[in-house]
mmJSON file of the N, C-alpha and C atoms, coordinates in Angstrom:
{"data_MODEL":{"atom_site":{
"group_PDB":["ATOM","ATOM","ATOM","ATOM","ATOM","ATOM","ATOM","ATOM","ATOM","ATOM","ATOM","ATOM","ATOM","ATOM","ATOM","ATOM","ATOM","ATOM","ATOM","ATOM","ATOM","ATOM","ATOM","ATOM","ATOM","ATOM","ATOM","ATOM","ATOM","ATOM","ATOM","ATOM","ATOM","ATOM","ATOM","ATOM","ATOM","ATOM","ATOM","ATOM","ATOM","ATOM","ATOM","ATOM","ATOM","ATOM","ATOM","ATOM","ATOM","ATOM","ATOM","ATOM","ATOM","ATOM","ATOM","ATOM","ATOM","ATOM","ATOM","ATOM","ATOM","ATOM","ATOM","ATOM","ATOM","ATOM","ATOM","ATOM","ATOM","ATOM","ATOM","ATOM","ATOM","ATOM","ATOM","ATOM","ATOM","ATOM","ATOM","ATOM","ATOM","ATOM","ATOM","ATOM","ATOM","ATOM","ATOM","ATOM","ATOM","ATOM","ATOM","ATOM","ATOM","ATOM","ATOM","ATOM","ATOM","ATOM","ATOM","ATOM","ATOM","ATOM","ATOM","ATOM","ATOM","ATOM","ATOM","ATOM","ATOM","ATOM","ATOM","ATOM","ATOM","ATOM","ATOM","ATOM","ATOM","ATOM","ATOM","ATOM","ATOM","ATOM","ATOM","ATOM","ATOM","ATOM","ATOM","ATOM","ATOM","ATOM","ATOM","ATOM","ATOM","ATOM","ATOM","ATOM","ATOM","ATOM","ATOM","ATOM","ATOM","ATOM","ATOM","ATOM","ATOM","ATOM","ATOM","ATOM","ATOM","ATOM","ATOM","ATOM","ATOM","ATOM","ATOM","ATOM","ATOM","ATOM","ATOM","ATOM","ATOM","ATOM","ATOM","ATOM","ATOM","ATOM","ATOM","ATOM","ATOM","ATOM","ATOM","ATOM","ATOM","ATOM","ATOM","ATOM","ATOM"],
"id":[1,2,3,4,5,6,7,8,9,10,11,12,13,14,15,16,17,18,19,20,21,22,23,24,25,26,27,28,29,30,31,32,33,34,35,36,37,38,39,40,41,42,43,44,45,46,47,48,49,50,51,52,53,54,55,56,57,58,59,60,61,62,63,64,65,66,67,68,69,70,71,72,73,74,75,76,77,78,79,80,81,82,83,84,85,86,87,88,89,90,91,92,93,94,95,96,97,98,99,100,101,102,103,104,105,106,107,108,109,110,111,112,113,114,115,116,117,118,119,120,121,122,123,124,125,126,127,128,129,130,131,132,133,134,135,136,137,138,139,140,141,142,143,144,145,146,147,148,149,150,151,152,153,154,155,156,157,158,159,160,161,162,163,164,165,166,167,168,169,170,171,172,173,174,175,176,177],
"type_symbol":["N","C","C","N","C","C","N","C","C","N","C","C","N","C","C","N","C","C","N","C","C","N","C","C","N","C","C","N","C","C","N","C","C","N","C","C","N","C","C","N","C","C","N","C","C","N","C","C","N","C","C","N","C","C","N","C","C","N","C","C","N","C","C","N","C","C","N","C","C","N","C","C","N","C","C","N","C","C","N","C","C","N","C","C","N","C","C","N","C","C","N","C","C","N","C","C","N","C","C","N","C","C","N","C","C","N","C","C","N","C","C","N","C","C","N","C","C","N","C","C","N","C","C","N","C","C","N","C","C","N","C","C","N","C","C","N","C","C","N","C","C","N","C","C","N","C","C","N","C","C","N","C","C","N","C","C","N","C","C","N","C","C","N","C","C","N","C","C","N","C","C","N","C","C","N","C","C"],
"label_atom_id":["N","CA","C","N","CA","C","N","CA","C","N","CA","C","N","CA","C","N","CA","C","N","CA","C","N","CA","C","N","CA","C","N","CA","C","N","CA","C","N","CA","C","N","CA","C","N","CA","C","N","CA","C","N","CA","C","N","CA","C","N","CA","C","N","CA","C","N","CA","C","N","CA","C","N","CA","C","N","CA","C","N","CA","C","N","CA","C","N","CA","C","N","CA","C","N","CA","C","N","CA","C","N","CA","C","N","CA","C","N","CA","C","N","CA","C","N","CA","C","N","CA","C","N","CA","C","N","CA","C","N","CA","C","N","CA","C","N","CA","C","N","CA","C","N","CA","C","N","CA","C","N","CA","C","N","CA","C","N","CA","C","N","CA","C","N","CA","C","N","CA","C","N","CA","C","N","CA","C","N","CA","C","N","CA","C","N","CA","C","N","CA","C","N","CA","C","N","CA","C","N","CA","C","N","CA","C"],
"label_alt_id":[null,null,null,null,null,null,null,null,null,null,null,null,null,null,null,null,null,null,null,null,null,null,null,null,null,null,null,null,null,null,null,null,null,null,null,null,null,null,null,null,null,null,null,null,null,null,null,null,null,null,null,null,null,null,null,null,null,null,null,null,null,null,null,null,null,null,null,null,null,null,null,null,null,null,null,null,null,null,null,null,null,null,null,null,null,null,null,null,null,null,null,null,null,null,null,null,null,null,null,null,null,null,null,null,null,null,null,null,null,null,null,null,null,null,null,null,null,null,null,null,null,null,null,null,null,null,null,null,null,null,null,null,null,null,null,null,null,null,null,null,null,null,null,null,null,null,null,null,null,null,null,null,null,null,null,null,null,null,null,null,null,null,null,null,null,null,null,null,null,null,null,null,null,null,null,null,null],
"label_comp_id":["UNK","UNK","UNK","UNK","UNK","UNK","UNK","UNK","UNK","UNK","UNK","UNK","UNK","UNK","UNK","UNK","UNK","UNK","UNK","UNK","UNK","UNK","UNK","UNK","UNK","UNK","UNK","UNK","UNK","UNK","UNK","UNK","UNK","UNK","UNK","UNK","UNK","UNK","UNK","UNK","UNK","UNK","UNK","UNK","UNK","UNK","UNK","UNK","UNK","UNK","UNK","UNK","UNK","UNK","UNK","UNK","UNK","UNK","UNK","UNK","UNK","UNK","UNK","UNK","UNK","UNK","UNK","UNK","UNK","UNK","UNK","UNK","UNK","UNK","UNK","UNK","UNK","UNK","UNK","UNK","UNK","UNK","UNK","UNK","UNK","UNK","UNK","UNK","UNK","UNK","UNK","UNK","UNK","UNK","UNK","UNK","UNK","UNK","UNK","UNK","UNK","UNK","UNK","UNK","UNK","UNK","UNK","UNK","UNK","UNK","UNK","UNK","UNK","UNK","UNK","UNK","UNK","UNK","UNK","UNK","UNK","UNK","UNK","UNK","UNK","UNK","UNK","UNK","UNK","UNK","UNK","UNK","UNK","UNK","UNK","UNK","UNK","UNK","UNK","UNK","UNK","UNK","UNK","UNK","UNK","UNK","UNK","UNK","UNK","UNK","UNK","UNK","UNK","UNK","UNK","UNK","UNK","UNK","UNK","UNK","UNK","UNK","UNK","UNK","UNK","UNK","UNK","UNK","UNK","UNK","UNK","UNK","UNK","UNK","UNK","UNK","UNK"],
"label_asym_id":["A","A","A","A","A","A","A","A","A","A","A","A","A","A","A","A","A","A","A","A","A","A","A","A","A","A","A","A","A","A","A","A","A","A","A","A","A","A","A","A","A","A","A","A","A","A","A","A","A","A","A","A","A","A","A","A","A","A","A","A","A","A","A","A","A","A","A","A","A","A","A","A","A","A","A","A","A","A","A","A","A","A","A","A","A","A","A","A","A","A","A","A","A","A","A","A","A","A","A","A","A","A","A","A","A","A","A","A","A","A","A","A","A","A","A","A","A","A","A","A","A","A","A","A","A","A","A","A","A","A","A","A","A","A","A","A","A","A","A","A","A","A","A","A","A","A","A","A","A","A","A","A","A","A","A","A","A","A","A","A","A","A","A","A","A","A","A","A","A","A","A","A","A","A","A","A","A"],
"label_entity_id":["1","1","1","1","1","1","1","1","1","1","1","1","1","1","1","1","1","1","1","1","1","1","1","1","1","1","1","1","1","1","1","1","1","1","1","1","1","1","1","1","1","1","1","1","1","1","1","1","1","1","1","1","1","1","1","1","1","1","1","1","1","1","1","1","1","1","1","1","1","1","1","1","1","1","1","1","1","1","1","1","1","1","1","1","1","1","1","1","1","1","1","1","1","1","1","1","1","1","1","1","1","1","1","1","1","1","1","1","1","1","1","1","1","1","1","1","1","1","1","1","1","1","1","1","1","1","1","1","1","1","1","1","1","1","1","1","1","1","1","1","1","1","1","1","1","1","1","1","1","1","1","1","1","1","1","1","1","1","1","1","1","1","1","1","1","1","1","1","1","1","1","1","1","1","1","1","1"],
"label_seq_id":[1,1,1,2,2,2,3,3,3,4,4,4,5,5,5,6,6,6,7,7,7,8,8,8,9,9,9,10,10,10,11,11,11,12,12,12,13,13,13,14,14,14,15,15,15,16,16,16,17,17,17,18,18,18,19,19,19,20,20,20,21,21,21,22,22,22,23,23,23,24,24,24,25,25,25,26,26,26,27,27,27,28,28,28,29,29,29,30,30,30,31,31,31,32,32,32,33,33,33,34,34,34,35,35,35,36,36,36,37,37,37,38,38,38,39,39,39,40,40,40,41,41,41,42,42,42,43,43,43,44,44,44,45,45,45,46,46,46,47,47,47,48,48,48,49,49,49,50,50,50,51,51,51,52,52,52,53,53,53,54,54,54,55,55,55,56,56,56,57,57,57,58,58,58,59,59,59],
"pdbx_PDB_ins_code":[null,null,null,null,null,null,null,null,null,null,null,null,null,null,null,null,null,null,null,null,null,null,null,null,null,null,null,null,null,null,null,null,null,null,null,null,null,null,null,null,null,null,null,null,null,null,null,null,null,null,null,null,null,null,null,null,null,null,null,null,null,null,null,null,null,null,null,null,null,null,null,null,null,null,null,null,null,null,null,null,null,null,null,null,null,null,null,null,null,null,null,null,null,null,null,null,null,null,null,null,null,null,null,null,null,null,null,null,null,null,null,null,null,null,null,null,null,null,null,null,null,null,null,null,null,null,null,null,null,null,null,null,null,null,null,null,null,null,null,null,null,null,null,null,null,null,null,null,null,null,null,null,null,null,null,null,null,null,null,null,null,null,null,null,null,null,null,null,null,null,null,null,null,null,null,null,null],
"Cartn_x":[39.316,38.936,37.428,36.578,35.3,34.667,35.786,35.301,35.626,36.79,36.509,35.877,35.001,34.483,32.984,32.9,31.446,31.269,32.599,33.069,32.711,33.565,33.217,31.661,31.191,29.859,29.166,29.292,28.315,28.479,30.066,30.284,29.306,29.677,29.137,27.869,26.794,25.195,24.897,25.633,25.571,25.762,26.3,26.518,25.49,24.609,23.283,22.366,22.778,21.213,21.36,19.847,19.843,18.734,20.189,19.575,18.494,17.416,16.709,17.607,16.97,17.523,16.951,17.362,17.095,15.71,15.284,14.146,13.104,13.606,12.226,12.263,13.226,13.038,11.991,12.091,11.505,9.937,10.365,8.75,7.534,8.676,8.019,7.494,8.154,7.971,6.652,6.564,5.696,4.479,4.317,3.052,3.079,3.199,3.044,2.454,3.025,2.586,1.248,0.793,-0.554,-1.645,-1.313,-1.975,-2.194,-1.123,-1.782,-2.543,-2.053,-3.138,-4.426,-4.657,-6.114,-6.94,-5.791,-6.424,-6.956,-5.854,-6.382,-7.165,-7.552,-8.788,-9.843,-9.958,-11.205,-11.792,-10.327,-10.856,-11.18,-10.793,-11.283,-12.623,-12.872,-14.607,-15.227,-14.911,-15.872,-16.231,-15.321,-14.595,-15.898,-15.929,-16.812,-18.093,-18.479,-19.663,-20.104,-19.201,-20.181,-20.397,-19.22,-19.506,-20.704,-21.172,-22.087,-23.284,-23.671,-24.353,-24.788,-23.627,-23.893,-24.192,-24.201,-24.447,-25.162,-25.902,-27.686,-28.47,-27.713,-28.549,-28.791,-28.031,-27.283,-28.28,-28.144,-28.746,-30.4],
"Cartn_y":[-12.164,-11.275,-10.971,-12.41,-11.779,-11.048,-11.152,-10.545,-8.673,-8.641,-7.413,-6.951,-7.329,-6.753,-6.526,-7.743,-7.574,-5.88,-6.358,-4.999,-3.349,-3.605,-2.007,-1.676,-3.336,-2.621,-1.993,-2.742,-2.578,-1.169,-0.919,0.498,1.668,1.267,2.318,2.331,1.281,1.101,2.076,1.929,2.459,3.96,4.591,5.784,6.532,5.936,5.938,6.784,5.967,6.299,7.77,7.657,9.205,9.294,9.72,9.195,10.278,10.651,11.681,12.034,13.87,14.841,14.643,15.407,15.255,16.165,16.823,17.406,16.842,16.038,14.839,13.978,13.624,12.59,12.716,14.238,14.328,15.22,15.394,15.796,14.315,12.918,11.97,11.611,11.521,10.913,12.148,13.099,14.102,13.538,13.148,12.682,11.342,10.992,9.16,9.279,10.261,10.664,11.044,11.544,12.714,11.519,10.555,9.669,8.508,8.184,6.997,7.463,8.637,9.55,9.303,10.295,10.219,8.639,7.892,6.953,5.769,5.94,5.655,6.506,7.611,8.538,7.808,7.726,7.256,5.851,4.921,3.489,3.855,4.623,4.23,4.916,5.983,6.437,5.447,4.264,3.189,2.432,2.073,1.117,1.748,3.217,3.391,3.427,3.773,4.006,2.403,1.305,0.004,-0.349,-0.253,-0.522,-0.06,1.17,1.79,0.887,1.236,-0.064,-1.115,-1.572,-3.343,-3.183,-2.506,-2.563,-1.978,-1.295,-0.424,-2.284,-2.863,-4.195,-5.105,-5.451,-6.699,-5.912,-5.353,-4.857,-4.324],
"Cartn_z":[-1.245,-2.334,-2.305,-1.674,-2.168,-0.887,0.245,1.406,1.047,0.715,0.322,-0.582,-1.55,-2.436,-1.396,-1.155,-0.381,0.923,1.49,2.246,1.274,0.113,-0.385,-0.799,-1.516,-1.705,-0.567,0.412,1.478,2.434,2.136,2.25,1.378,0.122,-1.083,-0.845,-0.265,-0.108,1.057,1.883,3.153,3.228,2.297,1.817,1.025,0.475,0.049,0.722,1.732,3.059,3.39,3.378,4.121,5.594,6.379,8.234,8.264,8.875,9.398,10.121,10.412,10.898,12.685,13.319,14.976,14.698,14.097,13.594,13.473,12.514,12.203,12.896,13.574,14.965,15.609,16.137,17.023,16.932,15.239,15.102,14.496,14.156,14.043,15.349,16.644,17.939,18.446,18.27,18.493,17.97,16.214,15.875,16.396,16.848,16.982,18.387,19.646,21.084,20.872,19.826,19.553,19.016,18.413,17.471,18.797,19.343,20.443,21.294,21.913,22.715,22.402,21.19,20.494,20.301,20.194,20.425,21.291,22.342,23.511,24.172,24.1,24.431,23.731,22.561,22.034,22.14,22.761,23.085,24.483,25.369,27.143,26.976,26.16,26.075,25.512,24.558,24.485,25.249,26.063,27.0,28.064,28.595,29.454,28.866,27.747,27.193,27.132,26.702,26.816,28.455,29.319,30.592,31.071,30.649,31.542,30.866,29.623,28.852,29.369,29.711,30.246,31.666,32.081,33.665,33.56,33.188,33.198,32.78,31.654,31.079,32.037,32.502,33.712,34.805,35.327,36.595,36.924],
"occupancy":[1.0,1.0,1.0,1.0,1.0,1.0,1.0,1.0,1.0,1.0,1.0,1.0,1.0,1.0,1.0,1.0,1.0,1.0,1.0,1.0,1.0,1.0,1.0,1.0,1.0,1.0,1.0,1.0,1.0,1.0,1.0,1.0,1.0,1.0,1.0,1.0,1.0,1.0,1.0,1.0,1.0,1.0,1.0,1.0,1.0,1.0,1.0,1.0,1.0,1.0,1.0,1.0,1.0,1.0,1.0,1.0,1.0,1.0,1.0,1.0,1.0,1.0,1.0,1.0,1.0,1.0,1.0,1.0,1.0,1.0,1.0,1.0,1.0,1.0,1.0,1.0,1.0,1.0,1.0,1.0,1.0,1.0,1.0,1.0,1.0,1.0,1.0,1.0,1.0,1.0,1.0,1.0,1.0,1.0,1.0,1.0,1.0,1.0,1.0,1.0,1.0,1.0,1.0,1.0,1.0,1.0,1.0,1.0,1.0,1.0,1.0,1.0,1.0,1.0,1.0,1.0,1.0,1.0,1.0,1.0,1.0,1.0,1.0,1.0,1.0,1.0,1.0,1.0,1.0,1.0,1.0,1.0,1.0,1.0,1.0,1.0,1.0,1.0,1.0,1.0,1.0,1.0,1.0,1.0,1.0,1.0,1.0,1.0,1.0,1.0,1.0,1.0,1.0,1.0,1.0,1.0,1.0,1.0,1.0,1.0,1.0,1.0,1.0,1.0,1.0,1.0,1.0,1.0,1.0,1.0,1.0,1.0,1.0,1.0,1.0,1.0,1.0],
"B_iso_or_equiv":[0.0,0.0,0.0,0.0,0.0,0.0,0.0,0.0,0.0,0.0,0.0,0.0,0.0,0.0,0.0,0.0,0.0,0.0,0.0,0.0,0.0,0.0,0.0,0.0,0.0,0.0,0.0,0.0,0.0,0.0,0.0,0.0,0.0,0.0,0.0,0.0,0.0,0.0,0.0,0.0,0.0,0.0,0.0,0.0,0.0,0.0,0.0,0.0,0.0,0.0,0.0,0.0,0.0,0.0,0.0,0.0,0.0,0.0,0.0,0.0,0.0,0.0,0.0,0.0,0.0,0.0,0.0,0.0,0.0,0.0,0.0,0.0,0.0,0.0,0.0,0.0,0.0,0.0,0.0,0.0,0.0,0.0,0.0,0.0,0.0,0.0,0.0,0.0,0.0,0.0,0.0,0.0,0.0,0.0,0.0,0.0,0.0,0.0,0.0,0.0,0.0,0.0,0.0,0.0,0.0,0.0,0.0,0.0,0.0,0.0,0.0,0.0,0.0,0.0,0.0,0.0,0.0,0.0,0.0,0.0,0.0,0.0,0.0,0.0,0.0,0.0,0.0,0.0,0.0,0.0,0.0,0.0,0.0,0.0,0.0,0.0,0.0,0.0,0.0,0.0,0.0,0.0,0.0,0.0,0.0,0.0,0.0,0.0,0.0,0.0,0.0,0.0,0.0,0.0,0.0,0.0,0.0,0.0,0.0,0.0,0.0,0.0,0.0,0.0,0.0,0.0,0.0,0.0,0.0,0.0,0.0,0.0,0.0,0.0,0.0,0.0,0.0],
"pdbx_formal_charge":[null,null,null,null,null,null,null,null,null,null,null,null,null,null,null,null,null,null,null,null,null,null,null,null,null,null,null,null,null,null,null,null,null,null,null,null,null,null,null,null,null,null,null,null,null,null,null,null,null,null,null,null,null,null,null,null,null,null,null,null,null,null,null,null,null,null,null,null,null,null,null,null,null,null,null,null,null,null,null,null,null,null,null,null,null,null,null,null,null,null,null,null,null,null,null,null,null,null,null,null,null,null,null,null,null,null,null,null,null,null,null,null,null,null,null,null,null,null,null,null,null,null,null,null,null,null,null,null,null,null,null,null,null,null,null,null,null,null,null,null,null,null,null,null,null,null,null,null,null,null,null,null,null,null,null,null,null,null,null,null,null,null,null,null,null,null,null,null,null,null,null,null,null,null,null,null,null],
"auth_seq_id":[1,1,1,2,2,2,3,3,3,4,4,4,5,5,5,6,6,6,7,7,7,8,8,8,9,9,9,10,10,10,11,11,11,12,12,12,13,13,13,14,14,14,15,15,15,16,16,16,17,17,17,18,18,18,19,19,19,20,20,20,21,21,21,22,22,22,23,23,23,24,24,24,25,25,25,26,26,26,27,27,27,28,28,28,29,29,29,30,30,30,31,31,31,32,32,32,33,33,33,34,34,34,35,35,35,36,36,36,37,37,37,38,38,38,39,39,39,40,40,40,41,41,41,42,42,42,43,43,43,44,44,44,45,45,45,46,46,46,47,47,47,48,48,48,49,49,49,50,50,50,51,51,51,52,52,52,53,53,53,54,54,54,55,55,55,56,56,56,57,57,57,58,58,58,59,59,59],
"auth_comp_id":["UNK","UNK","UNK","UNK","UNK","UNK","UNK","UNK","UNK","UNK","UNK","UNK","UNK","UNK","UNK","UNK","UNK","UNK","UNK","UNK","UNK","UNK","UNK","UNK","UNK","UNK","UNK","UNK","UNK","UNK","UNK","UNK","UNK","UNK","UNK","UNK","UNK","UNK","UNK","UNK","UNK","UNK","UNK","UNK","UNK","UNK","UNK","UNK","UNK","UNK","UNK","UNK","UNK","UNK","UNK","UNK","UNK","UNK","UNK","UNK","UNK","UNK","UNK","UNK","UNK","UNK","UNK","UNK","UNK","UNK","UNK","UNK","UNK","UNK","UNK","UNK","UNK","UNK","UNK","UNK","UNK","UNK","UNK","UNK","UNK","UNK","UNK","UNK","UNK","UNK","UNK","UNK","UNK","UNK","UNK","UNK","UNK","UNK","UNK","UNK","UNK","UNK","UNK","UNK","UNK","UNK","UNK","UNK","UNK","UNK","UNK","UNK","UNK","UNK","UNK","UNK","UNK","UNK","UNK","UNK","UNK","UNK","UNK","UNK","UNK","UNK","UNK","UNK","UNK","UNK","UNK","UNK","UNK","UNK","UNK","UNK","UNK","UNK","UNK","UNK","UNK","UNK","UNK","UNK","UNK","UNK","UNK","UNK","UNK","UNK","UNK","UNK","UNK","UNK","UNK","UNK","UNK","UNK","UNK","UNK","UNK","UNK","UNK","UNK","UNK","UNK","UNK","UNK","UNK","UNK","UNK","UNK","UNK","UNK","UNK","UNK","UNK"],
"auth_asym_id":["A","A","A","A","A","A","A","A","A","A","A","A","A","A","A","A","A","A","A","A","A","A","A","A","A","A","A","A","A","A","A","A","A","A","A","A","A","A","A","A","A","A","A","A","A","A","A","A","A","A","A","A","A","A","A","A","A","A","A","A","A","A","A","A","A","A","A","A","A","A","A","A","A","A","A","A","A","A","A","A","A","A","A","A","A","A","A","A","A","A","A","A","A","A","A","A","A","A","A","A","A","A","A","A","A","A","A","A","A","A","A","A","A","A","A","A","A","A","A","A","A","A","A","A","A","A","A","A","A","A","A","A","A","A","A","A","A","A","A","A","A","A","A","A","A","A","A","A","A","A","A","A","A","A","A","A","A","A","A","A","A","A","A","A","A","A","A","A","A","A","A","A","A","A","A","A","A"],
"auth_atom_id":["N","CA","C","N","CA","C","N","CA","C","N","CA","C","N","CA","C","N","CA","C","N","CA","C","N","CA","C","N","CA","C","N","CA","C","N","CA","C","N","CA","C","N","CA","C","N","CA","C","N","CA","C","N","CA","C","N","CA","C","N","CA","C","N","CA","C","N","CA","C","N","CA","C","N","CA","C","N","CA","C","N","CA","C","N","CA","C","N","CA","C","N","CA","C","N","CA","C","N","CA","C","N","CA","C","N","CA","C","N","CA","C","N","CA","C","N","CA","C","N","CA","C","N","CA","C","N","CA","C","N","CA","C","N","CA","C","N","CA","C","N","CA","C","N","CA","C","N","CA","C","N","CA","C","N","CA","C","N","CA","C","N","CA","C","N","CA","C","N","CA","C","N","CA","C","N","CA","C","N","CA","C","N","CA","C","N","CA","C","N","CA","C","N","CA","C","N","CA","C","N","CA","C","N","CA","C"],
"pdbx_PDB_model_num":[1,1,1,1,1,1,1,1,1,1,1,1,1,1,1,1,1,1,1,1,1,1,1,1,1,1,1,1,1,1,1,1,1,1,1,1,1,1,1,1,1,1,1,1,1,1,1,1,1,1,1,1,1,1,1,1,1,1,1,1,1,1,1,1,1,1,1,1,1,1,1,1,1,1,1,1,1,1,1,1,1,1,1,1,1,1,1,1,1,1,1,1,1,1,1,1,1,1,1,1,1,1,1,1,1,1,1,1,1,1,1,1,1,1,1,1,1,1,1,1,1,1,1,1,1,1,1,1,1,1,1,1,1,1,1,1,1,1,1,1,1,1,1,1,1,1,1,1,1,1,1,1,1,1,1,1,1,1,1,1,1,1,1,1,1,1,1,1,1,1,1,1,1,1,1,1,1]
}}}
């Protein structure tokens, strides 16, 4: 008995949800490509800007 009750709620909860569209899938995966980008662009220009830094220091 309490397996089925647990069963319908979890049906009725599940009915709730609202999945994203293939739209926003793929316009979420679009911003997230644009955002690591940008940001791994802006860490390898530090990345070279201290290298060059330290090796003008060091040398």
């Amino acid at each position: 008995m309490r397996l089925n009750k647990y069963y319908k709620e979890s049906k009725d909860e599940l009915g709730k949800v609202i999945f994203p569209t293939k739209e926003q899938i793929r316009t979420a995966f679009i911003s997230v490509i644009i955002v690591v980008s940008v940001i791994a662009l802006f860490l390898a220009l530090v990345d070279i800007f201290f290298h060059y830094t330290l090796s003008r220091i060091v040398s």
